[in-house]
MARDRENBA-652892 format. One record per residue: z, x, y of N, C-alpha, C in turn. Coordinates in steps of 0.02 Angstrom, whole numbers. Each point is the difference from the previous one (the first is absolute). Example, Ala and Ser with C-alpha at 12.3 -4.5 7.8 and 13.67 -1.06 7.14 Angstrom:
BEGIN
{{390,660,-284},{0,-45,59},{0,45,60}}
{{-36,-18,53},{3,42,59},{37,-39,55}}
// end
This chain:
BEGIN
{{-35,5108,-111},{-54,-37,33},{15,-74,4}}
{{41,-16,-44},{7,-79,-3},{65,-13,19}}
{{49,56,56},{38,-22,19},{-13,4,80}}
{{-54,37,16},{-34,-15,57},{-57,-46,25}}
{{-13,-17,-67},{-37,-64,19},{56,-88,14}}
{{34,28,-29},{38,-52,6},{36,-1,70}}
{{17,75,55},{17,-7,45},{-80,-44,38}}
{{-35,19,2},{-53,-8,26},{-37,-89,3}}
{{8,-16,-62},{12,-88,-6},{49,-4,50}}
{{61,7,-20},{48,-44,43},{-14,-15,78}}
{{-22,79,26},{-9,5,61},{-45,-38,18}}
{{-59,-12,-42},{-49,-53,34},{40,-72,-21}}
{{15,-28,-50},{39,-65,-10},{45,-13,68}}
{{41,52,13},{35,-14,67},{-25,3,56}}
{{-49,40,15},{-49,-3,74},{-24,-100,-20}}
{{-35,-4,-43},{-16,-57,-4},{33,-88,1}}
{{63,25,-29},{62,-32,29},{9,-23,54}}
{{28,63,49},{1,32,69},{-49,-45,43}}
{{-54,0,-9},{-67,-37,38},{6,-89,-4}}
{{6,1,-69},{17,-86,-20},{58,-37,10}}
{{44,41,8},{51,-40,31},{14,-38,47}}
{{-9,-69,23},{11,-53,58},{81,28,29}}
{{56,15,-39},{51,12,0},{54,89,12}}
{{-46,18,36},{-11,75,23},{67,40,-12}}
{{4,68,-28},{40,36,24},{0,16,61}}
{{65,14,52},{-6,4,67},{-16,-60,53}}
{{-9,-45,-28},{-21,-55,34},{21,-64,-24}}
{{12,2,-71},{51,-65,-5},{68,8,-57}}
{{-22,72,-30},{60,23,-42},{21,77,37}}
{{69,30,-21},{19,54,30},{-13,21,-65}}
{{16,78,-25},{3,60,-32},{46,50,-6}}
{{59,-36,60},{59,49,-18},{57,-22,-35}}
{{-9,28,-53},{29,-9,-73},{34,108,-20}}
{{70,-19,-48},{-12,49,-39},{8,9,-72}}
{{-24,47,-33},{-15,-17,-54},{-56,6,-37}}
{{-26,-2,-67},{-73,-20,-26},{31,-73,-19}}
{{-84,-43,9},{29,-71,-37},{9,-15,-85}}
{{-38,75,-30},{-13,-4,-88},{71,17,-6}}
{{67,12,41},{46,-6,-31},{38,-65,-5}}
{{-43,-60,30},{42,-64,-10},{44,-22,72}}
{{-12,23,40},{19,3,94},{-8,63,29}}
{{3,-36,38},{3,47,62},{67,-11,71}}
{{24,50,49},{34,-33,29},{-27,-12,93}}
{{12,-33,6},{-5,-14,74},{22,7,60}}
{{3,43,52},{58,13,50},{-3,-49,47}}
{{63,-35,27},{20,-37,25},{40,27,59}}
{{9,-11,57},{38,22,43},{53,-32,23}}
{{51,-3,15},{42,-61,4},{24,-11,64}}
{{-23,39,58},{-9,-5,73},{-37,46,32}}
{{-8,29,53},{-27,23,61},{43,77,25}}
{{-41,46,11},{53,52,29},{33,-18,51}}
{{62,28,-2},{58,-26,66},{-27,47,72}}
{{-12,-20,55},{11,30,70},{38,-8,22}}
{{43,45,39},{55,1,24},{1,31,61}}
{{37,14,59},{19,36,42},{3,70,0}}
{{-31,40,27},{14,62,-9},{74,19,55}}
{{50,45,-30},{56,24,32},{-5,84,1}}
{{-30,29,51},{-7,57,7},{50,44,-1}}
{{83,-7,-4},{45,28,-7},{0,-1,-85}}
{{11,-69,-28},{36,-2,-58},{-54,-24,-60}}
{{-63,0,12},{-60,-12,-12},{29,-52,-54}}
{{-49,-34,-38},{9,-61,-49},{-16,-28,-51}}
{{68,-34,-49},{-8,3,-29},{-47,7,-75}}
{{-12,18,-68},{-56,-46,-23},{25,-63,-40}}
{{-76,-13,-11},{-19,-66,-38},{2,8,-73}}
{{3,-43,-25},{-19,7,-97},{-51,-65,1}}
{{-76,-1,0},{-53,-37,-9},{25,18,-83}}
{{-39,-62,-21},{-10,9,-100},{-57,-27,-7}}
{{-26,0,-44},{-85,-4,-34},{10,-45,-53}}
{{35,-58,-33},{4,-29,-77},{-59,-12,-29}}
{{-14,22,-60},{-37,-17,-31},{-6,-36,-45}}
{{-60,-56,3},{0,-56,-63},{-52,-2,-36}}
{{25,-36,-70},{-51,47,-54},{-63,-51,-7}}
{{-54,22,4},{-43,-54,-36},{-20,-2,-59}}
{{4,-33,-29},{-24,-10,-58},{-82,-12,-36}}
{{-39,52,-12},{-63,10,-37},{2,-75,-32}}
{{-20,-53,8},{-8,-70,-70},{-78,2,-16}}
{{-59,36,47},{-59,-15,-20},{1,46,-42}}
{{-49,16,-55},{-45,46,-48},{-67,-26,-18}}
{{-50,13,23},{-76,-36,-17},{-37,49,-20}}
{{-50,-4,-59},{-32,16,-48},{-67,-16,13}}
{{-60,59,14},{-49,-18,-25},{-21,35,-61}}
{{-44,-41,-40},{-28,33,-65},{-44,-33,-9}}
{{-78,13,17},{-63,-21,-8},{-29,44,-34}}
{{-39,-53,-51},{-25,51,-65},{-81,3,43}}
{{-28,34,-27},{-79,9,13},{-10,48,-69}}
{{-60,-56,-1},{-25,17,-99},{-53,18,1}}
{{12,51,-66},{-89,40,-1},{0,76,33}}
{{54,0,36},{19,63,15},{70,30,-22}}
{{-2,61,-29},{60,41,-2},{20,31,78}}
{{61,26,-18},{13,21,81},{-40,60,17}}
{{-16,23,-42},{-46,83,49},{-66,-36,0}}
{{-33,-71,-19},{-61,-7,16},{-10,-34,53}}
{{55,-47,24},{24,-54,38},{-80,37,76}}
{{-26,-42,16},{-60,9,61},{43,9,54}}
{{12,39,52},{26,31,75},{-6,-55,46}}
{{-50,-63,-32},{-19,-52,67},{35,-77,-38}}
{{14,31,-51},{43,-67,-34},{73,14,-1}}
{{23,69,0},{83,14,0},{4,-23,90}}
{{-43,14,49},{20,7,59},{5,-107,28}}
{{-47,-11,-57},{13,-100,19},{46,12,-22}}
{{21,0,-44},{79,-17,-48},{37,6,41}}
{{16,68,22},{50,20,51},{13,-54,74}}
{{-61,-10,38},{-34,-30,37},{54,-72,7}}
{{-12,-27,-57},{6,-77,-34},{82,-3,-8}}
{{26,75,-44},{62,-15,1},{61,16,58}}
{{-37,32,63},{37,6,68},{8,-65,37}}
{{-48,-42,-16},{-24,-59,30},{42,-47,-36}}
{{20,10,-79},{28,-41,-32},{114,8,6}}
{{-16,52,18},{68,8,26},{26,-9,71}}
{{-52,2,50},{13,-4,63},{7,-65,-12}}
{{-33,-58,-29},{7,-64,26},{71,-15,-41}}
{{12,24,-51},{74,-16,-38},{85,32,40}}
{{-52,60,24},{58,20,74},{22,-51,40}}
{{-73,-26,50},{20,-53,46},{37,-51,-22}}
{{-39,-36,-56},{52,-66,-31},{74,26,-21}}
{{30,50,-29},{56,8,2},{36,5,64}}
{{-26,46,35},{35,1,64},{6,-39,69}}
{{-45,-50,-6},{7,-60,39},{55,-53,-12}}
{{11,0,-93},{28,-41,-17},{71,46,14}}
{{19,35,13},{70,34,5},{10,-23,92}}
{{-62,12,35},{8,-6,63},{32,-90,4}}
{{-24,-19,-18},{4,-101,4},{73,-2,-29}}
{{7,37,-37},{66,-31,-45},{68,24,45}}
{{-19,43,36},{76,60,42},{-31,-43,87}}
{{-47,-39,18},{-19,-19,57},{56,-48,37}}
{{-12,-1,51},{31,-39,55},{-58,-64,3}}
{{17,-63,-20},{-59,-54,-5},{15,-22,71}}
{{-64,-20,19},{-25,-24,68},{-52,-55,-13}}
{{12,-62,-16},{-27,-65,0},{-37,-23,71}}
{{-52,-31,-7},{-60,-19,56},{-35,-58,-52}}
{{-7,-60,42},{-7,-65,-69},{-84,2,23}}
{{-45,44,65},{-65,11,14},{-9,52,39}}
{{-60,36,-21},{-30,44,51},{-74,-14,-4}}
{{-6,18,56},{-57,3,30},{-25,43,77}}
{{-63,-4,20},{-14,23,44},{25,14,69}}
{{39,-61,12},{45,-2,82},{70,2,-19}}
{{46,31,-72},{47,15,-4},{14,92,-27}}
{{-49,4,-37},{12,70,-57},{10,49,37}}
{{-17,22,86},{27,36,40},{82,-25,-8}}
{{34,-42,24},{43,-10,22},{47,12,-49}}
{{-9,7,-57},{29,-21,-68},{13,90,-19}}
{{-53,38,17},{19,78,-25},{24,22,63}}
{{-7,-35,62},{60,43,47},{72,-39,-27}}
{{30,-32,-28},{47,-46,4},{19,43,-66}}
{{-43,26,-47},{6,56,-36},{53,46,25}}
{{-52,50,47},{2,59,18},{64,-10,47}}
{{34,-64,22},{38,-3,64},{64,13,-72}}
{{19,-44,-56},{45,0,-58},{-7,85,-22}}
{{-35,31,-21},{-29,67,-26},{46,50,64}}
{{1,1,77},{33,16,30},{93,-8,10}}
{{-21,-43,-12},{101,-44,-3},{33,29,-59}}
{{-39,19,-45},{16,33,-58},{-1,79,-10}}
{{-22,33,51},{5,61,19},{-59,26,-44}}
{{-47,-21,-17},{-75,41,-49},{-22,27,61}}
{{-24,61,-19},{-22,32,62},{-74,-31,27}}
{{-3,16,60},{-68,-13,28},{-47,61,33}}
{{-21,38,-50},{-8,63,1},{-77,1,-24}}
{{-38,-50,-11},{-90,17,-18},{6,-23,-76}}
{{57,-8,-34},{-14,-17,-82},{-1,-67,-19}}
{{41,-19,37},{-3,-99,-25},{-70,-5,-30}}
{{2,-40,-50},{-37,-15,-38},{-23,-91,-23}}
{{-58,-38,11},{-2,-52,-26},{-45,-9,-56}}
{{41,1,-53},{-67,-37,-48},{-8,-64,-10}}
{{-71,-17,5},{-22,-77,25},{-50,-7,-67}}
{{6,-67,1},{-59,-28,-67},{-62,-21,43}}
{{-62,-15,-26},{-47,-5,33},{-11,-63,24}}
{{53,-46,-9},{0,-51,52},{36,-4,67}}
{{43,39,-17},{59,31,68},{-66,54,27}}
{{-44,41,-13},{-27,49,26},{-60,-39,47}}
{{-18,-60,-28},{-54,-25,29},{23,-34,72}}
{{72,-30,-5},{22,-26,79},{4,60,39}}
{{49,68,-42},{3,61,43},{-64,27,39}}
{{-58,-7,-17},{-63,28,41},{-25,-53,31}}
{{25,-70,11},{0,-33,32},{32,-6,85}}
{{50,53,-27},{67,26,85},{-54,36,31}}
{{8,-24,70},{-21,82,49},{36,40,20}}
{{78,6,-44},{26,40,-7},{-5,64,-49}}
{{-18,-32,-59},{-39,61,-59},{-34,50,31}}
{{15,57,-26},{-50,56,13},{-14,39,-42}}
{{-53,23,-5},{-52,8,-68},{15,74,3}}
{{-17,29,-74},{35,50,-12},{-54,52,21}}
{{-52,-11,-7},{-47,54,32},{25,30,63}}
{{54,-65,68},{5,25,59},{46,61,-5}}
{{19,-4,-58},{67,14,-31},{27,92,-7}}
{{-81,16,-15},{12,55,-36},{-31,27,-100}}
{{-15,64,-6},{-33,-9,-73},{50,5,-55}}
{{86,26,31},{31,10,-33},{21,-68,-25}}
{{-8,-73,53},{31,-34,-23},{-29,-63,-62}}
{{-58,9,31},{-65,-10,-59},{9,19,-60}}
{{22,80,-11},{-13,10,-76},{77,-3,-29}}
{{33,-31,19},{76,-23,-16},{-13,-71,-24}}
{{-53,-16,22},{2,-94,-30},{5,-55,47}}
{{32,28,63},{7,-45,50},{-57,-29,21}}
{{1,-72,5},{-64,-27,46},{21,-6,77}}
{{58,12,38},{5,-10,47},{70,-19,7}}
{{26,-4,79},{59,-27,29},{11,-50,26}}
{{33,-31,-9},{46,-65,44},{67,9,16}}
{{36,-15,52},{48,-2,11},{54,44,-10}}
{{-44,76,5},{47,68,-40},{-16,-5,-65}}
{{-23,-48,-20},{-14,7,-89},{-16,32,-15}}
{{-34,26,-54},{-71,34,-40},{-16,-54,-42}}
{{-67,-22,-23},{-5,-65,-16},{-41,37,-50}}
{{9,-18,-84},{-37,13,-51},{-17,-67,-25}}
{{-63,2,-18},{-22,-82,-40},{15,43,-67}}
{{35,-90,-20},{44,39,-96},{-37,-74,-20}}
{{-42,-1,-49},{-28,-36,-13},{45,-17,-89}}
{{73,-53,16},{46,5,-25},{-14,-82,-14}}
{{8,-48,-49},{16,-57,-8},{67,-40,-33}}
{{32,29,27},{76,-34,-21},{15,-55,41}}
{{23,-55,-36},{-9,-83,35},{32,14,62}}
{{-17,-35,44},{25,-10,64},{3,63,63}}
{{0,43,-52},{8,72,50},{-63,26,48}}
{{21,0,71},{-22,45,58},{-10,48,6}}
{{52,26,5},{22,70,23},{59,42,-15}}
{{-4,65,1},{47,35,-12},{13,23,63}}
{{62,25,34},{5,52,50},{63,26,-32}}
{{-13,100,40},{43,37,-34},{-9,67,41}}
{{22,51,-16},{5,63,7},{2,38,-59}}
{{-18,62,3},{-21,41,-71},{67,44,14}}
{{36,23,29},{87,4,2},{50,-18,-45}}
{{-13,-52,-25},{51,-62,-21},{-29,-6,-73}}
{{-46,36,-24},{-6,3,-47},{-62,23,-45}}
{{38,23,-54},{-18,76,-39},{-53,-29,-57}}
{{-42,53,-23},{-33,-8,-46},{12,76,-24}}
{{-8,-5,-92},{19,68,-47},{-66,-27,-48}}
{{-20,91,12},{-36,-28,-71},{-39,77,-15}}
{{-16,-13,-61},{-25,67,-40},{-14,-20,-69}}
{{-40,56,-27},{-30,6,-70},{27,-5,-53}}
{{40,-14,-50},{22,21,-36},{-43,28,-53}}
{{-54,-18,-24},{-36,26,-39},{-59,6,34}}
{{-49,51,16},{-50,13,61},{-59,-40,-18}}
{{-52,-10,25},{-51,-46,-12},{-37,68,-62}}
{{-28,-21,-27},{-31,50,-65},{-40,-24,-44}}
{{-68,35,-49},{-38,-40,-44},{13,28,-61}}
{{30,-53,-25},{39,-7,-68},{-77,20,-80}}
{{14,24,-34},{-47,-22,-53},{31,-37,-29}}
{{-26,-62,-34},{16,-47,-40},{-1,29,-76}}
{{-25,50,2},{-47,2,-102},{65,2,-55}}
{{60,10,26},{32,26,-47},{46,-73,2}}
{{-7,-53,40},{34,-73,1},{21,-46,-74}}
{{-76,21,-31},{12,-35,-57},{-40,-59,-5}}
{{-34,-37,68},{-8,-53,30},{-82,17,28}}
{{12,36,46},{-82,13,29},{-36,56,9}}
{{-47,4,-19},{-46,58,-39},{-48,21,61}}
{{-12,50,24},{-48,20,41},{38,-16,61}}
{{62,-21,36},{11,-28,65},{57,37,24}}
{{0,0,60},{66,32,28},{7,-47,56}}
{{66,10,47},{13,-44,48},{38,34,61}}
{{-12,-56,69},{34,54,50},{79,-54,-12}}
{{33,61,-4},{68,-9,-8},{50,14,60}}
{{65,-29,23},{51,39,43},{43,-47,11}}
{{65,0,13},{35,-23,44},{31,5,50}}
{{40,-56,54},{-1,5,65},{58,-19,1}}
{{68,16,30},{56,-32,-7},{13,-10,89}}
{{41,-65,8},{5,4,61},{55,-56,45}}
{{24,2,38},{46,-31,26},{-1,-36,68}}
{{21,-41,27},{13,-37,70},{49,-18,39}}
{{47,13,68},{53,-21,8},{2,-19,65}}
{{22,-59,30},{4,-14,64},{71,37,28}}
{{2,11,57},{79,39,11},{14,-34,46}}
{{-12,-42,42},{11,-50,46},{-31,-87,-23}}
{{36,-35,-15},{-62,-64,15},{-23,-32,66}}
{{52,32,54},{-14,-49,89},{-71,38,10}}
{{-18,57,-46},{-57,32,17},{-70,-18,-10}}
{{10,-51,-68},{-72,-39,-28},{35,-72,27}}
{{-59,-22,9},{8,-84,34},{-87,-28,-56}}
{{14,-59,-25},{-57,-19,-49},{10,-87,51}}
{{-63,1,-6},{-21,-64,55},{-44,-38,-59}}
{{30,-67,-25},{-42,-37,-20},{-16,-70,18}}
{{-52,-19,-8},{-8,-54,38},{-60,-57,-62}}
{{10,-78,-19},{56,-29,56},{45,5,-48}}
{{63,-10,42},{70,-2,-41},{13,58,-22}}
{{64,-3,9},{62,70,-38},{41,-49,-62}}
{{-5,54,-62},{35,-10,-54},{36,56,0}}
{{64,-3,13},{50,81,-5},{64,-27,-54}}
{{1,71,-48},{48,0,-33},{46,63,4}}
{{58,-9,-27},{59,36,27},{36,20,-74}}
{{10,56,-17},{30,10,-79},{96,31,15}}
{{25,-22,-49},{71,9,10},{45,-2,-78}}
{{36,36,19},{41,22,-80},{5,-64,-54}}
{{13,-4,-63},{18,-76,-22},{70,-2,-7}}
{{-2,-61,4},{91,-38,-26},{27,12,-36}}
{{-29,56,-45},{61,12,-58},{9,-41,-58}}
{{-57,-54,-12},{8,-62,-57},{-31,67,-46}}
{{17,-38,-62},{-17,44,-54},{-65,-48,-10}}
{{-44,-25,18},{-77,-43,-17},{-27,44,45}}
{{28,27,63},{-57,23,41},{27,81,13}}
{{48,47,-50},{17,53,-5},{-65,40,0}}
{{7,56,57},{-46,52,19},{-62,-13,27}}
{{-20,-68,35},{-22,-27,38},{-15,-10,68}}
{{-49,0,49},{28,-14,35},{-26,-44,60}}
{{60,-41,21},{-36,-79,50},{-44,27,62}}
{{-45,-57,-8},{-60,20,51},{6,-93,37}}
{{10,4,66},{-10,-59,33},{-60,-9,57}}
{{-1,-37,-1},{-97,-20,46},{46,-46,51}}
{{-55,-1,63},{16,-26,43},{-82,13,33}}
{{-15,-56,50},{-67,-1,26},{-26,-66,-16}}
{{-61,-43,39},{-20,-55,-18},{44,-52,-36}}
{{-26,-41,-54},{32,-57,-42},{17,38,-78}}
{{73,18,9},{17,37,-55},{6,-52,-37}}
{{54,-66,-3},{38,-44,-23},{-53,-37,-65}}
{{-2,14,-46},{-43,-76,-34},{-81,66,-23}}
{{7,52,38},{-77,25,-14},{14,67,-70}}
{{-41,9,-19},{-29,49,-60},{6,55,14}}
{{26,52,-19},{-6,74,6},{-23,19,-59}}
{{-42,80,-22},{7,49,-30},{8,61,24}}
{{27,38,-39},{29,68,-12},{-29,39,-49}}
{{2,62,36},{-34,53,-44},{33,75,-5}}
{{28,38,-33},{30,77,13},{-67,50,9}}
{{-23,40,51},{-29,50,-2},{-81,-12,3}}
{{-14,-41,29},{-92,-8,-13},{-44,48,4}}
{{-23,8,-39},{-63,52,-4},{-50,-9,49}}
{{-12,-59,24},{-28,-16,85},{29,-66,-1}}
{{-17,1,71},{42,-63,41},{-57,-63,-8}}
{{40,-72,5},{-22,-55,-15},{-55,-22,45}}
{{-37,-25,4},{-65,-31,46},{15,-72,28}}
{{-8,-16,64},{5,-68,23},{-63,-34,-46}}
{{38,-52,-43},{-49,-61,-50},{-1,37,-68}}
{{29,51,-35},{-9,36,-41},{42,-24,-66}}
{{-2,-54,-43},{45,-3,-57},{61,38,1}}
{{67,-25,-21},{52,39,-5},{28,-51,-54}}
{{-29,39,-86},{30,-40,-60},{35,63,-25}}
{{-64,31,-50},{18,53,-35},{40,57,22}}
{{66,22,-31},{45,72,44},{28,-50,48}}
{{32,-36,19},{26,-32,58},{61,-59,-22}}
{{34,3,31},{65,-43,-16},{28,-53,58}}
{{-23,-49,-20},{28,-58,39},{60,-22,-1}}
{{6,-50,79},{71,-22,23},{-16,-30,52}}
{{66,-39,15},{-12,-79,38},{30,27,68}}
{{80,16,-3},{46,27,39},{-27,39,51}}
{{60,-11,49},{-28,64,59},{46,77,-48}}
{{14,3,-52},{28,62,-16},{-25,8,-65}}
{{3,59,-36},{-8,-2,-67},{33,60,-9}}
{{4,27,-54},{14,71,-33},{-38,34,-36}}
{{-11,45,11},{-69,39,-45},{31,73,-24}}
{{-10,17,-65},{11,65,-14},{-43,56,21}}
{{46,47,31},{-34,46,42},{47,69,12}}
{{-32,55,17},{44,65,-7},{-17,17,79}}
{{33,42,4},{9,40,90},{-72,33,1}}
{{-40,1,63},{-63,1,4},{-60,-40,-26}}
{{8,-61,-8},{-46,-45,-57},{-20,-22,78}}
{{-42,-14,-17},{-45,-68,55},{-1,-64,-25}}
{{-4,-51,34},{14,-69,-21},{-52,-34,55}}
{{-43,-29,-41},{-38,-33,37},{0,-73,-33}}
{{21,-63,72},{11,-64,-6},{-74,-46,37}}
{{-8,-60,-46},{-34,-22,16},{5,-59,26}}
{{-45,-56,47},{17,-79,0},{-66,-8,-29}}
{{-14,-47,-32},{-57,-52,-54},{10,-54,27}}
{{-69,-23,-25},{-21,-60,7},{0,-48,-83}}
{{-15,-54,3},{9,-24,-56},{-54,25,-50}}
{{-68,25,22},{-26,36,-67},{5,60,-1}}
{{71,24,28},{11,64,-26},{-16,65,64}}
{{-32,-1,45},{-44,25,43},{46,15,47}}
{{11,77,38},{27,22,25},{3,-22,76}}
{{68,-29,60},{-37,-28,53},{41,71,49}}
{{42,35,-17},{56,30,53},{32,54,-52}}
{{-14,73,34},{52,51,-47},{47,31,27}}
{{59,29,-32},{30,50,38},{24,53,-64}}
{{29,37,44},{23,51,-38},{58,43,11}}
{{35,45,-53},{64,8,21},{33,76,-49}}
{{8,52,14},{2,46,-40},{88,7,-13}}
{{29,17,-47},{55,39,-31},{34,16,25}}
{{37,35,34},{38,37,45},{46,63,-31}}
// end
């Protein structure tokens, strides 16, 4: 009974997920992966060209082709834990309208830890696209100038393009009389999240505050999302803890992964100003052994303040302190210790510390 209740949590934790997500399966992450992710990856098929057409020769008919499929591995780095106690109840007394908030609370509490991870993977593998203003009589011109780069790059233009916009980019967008509202749209496209189209887009408001940042554009093609249970959502009794008497808790974990497979495919638009950094092997000094150099370029590098961070648990806020966990430097370069797949998020400051310009830059 309590290994079917536990299928039965999960399934609602993940419907609830599913719904809360700004950052959609099918719509801004793919799913074709193989593998489970509770073994620590999964792999990814990659194609490494196009089937060949050729001439047909009706005498000597023709030759074949050898297409190949490579596959690259991703690597599982998330594992997130909920364990909320609720006291006063053992688990067989636990109320049907209090396990179903819990549940409720903790789909909601993972969907939003989904998005923040996987945005921050999107920004870090992106193609940066600098705009020092937008506004009303440019933000058309600026996502076709998008969508014209997004083409040159061969992303398909097939109904998926995707923009996620912050709600200051969303407020010029319904400003275009080009926008079109998703009701004209259709119900399928409504209950996907979309508020509407521009310019071939699909336009989701991501109500995201990372300094300086616009917009995302992308395709759900180019990159994968993995993820699964490792331990199913379930109500734990506490009594035998040692610790708490009368209480049990909803318990589970979620393991899960992110991978861009193209970057010409995400384009991150921030505005004003671009801060871009670029990571590259080190020199081989034995001070900066297993390291590795990260150089900035953008605005007034020369004379200004950076911090650095490995891996943020969320991304920095335009005006947001950057003391504590953060490592300063003067240089347009520094070196930071870091392993293959780490995220590196760089900052510019102001003199009390206060975040003015970010970028970001993943592992390779």
């Amino acid at each position: 009974m309590a290994h079917i209740s536990q299928e039965r949590y999960s399934k609602l934790v993940k419907a609830k997920i599913r719904k809360e997500l700004k950052l959609k399966d099918g719509v801004v992450f793919n799913n074709d992966y193989e593998g489970s992710p509770t073994a620590g990856s999964v792999k990814i098929p990659v194609r490494d060209g196009e089937v060949v057409v050729s001439d047909y020769d009706k005498a000597n008919g023709i030759s074949g082709t050898h297409g190949s499929t490579a596959y690259e591995t991703m690597v599982i780095d998330k594992d997130k834990a909920v364990n909320e106690v609720i006291d006063g109840f053992d688990a067989k007394a636990v109320p049907d309208n209090l396990v179903a908030d819990r549940l409720d609370s903790a789909g909601y509490s993972l969907a939003a830890q989904l998005d923040t991870d996987g945005a921050t993977v999107l920004l870090a593998a992106a193609s940066t696209v600098g705009e020092s203003t937008l506004d009303k009589t440019n933000i058309y011109d600026k996502i076709v100038d998008i969508r014209t780069a997004m083409s040159e790059d061969n992303i398909p233009d097939d109904g998926k393009r995707y923009l996620l916009v912050t709600p200051k980019t969303m407020a010029l967008i319904l400003k275009s009389p080009e926008f079109i509202k998703a009701s004209d749209l259709g119900d399928a496209v409504v209950q996907s999240g979309i508020v509407g189209r521009i310019a071939g887009f699909n336009v989701i408001e991501w109500n995201d505050t990372t300094a300086n940042l616009a917009m995302i554009a992308g395709h759900p093609r180019f990159a994968t999302r993995a993820m699964e249970f490792a331990v199913p959502i379930h109500i734990q009794d506490l009594s035998g803890s040692g610790k708490y008497i009368g209480a049990s808790a909803v318990q589970g974990r979620n393991v899960y992964g992110h991978k861009v497979l193209r970057s010409v495919a995400i384009k991150a638009v921030y505005t004003p100003g671009t801060l871009s950094v670029t990571a590259g092997p080190t020199e081989g000094t034995s001070t900066n052994a297993g390291k590795y150099k990260f150089t900035l370029s953008g605005g007034e590098v020369s004379g200004t303040t950076f911090v650095t961070r490995v891996n943020p648990s969320e991304r920095v806020k335009l005006g947001e302190e950057c003391d504590e966990g953060w490592t300063a430097f003067t240089s347009n370069s520094t070196y930071v210790a870091a392993s293959a797949g780490d995220i590196i998020e760089v900052a510019e400051i102001d003199g009390d510390k206060k975040c003015l310009k970010v970028a970001y830059v993943q592992i390779g």
